[in-house]
N, C-alpha and C positions, 0 to 999 in steps of 0.2 A: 056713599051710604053702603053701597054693597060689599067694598075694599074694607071698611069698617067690619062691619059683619061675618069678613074670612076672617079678617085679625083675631076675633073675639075669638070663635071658632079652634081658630089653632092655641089660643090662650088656653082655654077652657081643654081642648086636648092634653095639652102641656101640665096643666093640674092635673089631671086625673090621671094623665102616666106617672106622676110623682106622686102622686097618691097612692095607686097601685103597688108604686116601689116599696112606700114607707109600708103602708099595712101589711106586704109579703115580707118587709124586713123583720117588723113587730110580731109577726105571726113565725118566725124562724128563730126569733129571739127565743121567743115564749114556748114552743116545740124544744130548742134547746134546752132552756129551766128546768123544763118539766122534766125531758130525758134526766140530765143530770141530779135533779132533785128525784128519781126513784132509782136511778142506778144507787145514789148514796144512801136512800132511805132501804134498800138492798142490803147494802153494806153493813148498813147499822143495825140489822135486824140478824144477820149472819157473826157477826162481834158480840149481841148479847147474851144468846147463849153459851160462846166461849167465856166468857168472863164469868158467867153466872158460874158454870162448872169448874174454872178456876180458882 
């Protein structure tokens, strides 16, 4: 019963550090997106007025 009950334990450790992994991955993805979605939203606001005056 007790051998049972560390099993579980380190199971249940075992998820939640792979858990932690994925949600810190997801959270790096999305931190990514976003940089690169206003560097380019940047970009595209620094282009419109060129064109406009061209």
């Amino acid at each position: 019963m007790y051998i049972i009950l560390e099993l579980n334990l380190d199971s249940i450790k075992l998820y939640a550090l792979r858990g932690i992994k994925i949600s810190i991955l997801l959270l790096v993805i999305v931190g990514l997106n976003i940089l690169y979605n206003s560097i380019f939203y940047k970009k595209k606001m620094i282009r419109l007025p060129l064109n406009l005056s061209a």
